[in-house]
C-alpha positions in Angstrom: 73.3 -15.8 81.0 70.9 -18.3 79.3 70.7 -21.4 81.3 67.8 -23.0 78.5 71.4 -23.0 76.7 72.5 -26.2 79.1 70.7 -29.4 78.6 68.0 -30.4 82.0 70.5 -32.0 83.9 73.1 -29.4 83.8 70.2 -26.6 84.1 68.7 -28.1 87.1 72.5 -29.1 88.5 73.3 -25.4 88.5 69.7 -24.0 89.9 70.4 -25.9 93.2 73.5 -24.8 93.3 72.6 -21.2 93.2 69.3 -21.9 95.5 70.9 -24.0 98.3 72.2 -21.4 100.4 68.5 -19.6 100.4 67.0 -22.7 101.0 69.2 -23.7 103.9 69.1 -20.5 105.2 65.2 -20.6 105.1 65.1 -24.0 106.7 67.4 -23.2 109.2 65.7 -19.9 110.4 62.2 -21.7 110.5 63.7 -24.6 112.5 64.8 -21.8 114.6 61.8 -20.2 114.9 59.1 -23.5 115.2 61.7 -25.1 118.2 59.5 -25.2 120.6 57.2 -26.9 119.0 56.8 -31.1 119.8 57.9 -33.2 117.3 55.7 -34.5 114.5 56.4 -38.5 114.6 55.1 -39.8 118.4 57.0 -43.7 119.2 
């Protein structure tokens, strides 16, 4: 499958849909690990 075939919108549309479960899977597991951590923004 050519996705170059699709115009930008449509390409980019279906990249993050393929790419969102890895990427919230990624973010998820380095939240997990980096917990402990304080939290960037102070009041």
């Amino acid at each position: 499958m050519n996705l170059f075939l699709h115009n930008d919108s449509d390409n980019l549309a279906s990249l993050i849909a393929f790419w969102n479960p890895f990427i919230i899977a990624f973010l998820l597991r380095s939240f997990k690990t980096q917990k402990p951590q304080p939290p960037l923004i102070k009041a």
